[in-house]
One Martini backbone bead per residue (centre of mass of N, CA, C, O) as a GRO file, in nm:
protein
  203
    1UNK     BB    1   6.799 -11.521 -12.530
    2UNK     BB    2   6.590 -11.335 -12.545
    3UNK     BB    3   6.445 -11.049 -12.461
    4UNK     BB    4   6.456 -10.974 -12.138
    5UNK     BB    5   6.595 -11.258 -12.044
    6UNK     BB    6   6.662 -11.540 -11.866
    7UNK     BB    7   6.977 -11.734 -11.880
    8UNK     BB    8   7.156 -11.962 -11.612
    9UNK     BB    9   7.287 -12.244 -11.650
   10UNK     BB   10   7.433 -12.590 -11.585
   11UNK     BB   11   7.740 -12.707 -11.717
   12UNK     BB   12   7.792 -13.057 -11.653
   13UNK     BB   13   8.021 -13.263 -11.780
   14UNK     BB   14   8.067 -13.202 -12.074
   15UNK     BB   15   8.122 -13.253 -12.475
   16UNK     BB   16   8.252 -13.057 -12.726
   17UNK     BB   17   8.264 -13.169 -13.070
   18UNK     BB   18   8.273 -13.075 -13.328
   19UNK     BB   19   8.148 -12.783 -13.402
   20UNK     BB   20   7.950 -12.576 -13.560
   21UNK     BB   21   7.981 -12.179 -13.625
   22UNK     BB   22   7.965 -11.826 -13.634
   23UNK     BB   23   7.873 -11.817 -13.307
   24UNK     BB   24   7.981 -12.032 -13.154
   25UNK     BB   25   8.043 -12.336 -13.165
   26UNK     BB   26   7.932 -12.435 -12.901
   27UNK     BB   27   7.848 -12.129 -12.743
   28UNK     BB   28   7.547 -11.909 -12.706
   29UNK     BB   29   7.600 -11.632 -12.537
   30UNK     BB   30   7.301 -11.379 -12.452
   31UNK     BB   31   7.288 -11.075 -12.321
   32UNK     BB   32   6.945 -10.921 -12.402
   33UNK     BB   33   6.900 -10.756 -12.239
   34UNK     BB   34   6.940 -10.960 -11.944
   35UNK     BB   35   7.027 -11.278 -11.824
   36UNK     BB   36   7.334 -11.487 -11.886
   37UNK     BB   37   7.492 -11.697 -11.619
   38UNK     BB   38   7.700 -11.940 -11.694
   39UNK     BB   39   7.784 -12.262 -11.559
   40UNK     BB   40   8.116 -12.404 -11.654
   41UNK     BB   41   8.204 -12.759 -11.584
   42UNK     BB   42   8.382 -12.988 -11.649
   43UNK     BB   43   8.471 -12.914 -11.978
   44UNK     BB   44   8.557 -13.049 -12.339
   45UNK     BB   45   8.672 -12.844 -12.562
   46UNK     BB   46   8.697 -12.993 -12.900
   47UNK     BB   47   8.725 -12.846 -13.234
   48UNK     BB   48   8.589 -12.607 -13.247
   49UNK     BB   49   8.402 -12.395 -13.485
   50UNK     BB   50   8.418 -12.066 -13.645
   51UNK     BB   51   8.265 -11.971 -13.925
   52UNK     BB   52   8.323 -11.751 -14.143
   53UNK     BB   53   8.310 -11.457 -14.191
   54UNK     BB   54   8.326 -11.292 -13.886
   55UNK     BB   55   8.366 -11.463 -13.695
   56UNK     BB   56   8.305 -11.641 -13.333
   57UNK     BB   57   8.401 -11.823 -13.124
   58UNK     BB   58   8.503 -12.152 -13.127
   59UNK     BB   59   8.345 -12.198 -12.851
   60UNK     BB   60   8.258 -11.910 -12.678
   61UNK     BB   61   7.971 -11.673 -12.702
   62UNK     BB   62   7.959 -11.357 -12.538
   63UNK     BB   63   7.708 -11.132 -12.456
   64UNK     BB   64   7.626 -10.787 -12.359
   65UNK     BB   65   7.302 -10.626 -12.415
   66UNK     BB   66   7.133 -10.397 -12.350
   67UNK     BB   67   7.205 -10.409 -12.027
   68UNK     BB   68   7.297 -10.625 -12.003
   69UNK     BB   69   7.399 -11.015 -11.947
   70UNK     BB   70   7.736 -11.247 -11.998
   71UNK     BB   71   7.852 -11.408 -11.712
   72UNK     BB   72   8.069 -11.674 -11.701
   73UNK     BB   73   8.128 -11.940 -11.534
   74UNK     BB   74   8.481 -12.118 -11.588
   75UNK     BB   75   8.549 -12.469 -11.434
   76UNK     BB   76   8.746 -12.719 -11.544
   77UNK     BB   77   8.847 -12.646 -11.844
   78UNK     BB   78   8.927 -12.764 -12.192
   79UNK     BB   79   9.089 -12.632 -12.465
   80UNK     BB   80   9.102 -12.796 -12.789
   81UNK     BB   81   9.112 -12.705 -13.103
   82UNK     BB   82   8.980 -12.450 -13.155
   83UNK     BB   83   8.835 -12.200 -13.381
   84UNK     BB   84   8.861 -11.903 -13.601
   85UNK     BB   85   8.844 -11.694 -13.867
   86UNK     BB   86   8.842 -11.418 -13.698
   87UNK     BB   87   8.784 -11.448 -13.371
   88UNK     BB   88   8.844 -11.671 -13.097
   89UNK     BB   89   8.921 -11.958 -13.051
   90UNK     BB   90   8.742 -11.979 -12.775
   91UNK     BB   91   8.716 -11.661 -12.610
   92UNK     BB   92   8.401 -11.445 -12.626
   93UNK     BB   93   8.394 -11.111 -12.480
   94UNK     BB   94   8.137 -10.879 -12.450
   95UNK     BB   95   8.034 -10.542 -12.454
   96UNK     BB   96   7.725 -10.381 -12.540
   97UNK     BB   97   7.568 -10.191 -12.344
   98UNK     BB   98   7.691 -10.377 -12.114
   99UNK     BB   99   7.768 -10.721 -11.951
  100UNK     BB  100   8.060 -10.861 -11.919
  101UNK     BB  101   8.241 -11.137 -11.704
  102UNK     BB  102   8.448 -11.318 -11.721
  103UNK     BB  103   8.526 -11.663 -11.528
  104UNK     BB  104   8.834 -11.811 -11.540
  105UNK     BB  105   8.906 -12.147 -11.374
  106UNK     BB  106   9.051 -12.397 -11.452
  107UNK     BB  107   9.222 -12.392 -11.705
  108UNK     BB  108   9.268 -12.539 -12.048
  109UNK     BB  109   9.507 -12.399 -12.337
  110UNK     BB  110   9.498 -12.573 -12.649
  111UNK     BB  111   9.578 -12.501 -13.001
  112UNK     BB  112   9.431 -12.294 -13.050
  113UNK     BB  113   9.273 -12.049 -13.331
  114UNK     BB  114   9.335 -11.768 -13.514
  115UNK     BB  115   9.348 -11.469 -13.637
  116UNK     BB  116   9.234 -11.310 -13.357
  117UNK     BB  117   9.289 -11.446 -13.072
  118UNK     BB  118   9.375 -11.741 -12.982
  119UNK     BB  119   9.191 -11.737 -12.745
  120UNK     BB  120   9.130 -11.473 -12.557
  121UNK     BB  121   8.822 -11.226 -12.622
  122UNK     BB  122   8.777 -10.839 -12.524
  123UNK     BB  123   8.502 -10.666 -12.604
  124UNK     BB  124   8.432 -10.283 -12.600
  125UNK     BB  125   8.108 -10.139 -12.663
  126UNK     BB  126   7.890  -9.862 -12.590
  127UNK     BB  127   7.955  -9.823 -12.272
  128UNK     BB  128   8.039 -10.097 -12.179
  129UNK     BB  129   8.133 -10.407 -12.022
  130UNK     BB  130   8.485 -10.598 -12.037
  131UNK     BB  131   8.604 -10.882 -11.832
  132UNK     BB  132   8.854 -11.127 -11.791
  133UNK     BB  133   8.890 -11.351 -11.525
  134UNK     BB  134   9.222 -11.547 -11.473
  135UNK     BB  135   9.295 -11.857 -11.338
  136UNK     BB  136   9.468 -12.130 -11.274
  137UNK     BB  137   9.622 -12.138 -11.587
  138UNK     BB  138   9.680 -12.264 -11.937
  139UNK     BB  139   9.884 -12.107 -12.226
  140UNK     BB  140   9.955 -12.358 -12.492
  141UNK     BB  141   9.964 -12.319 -12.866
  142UNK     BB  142   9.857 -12.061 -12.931
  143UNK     BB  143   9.708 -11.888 -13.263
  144UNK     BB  144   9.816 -11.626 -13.445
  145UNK     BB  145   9.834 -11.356 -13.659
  146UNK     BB  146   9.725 -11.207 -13.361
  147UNK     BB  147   9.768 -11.256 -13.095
  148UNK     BB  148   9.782 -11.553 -12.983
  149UNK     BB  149   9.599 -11.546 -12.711
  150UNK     BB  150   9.530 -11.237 -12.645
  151UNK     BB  151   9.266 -10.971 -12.679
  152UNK     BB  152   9.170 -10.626 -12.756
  153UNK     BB  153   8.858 -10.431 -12.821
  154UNK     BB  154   8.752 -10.056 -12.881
  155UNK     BB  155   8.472  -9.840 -12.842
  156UNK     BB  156   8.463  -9.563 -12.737
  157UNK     BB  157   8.490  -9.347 -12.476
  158UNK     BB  158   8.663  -9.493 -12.198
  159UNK     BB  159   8.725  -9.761 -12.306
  160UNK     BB  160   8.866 -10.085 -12.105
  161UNK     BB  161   8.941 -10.333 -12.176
  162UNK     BB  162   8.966 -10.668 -11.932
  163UNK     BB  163   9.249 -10.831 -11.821
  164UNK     BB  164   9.308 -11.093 -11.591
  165UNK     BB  165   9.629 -11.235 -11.452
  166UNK     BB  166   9.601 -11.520 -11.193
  167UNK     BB  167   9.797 -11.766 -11.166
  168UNK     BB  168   9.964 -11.827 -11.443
  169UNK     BB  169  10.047 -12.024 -11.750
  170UNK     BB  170  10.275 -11.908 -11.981
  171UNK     BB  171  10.441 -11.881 -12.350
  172UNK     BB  172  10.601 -11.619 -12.196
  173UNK     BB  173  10.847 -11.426 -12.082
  174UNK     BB  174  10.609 -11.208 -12.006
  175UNK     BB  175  10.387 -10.944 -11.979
  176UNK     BB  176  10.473 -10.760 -12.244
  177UNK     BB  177  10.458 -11.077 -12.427
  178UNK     BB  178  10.199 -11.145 -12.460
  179UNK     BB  179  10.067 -10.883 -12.566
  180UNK     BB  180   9.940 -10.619 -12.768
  181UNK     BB  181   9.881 -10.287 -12.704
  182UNK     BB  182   9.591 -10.062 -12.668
  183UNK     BB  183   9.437  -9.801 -12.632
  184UNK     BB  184   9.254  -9.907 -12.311
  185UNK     BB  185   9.432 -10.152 -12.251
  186UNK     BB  186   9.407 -10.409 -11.970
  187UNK     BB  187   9.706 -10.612 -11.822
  188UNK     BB  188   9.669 -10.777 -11.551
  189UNK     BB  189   9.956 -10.931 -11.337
  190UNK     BB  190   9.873 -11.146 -11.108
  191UNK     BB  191  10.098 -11.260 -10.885
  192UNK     BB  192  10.195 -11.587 -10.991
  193UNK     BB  193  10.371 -11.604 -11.296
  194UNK     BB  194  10.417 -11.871 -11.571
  195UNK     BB  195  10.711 -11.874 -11.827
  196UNK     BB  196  10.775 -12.099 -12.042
  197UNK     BB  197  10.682 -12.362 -11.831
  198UNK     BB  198  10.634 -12.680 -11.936
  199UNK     BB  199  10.347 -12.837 -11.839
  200UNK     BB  200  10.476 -13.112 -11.890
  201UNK     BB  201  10.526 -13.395 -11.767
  202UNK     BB  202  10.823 -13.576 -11.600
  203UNK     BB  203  11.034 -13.819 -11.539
   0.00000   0.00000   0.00000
């Protein structure tokens, strides 16, 4: 929304595929000064893409800038196929002197492709707050150049950014094998994570 602008809608059962943008294939979330903050309900994002250099968010970009706030709850989405140029094949979360905390919870990640941060990507920078937590959810045969699944990075002193899983099923030998972690980054494994095992029903 604009500047100082709330703008918090619900979006449910919606498909959204093969959309092409800069920022946010699908979804361009922007708490500017303002409040953000949509419900995603039982959405299927397949396809899309952030297209050109420094591209960002192959399904959704979350932005919390200037006190602002852009923290959606994302719940019963499928991502498929999505990607990025640059950064987050599927969902990308920005704290940048305000607030993102995303939260997605059942929620399905396959396919997905970045240079950075094959699935989701959590940005925290200029003393802002950027969080993900992600709850009974699976992420199989997300890639990337770098860190295929999850990525994290910031730029400031003090700066946290912040992912949570708990009961996820991901393609990871343990909770060290997930991603390269950088200085001041915290990737929190709670609960019964499922490691290595193909969620695919058998015979």
């Amino acid at each position: 929304g604009i500047s100082g602008g709330n703008s918090s809608p619900s979006i449910f059962q919606c498909i959204f595929t093969y959309n092409n943008s800069h920022f946010g294939g699908a979804i361009y979330n922007n708490g500017n000064d303002g409040i953000s903050n949509p419900k995603i309900i039982s959405c299927d994002f397949t396809g899309n893409n952030a297209i050109g250099g420094g591209s960002i968010g192959g399904a959704i970009y979350s932005f919390g800038k200037a006190t602002g706030m852009a923290s959606p709850e994302i719940t019963n989405c499928i991502f498929y196929g999505n990607s990025s140029v640059s950064s987050a094949g599927a969902v990308y979360s920005l704290g940048d002197n305000g607030t993102c905390t995303s939260s997605i919870n059942n929620c399905t990640f396959f396919l997905n492709n970045s240079s950075t941060g094959g699935a989701v990507y959590v940005n925290e920078s200029n003393g802002g707050l950027a969080e993900a937590t992600i709850t009974n959810s699976i992420f199989w045969n997300n890639s990337a150049g770098f860190n295929p699944t999850f990525h994290m990075s910031s730029t400031g002193v003090g700066s946290t950014p912040t992912i949570n899983l708990i009961h996820v099923l991901i393609d990871a030998t343990d909770c060290n094998d997930i991603m390269q972690l950088s200085s001041g980054d915290i990737l929190n494994c709670i609960g019964n994570l499922i490691f290595n095992s193909n969620p695919k029903f058998e015979n």
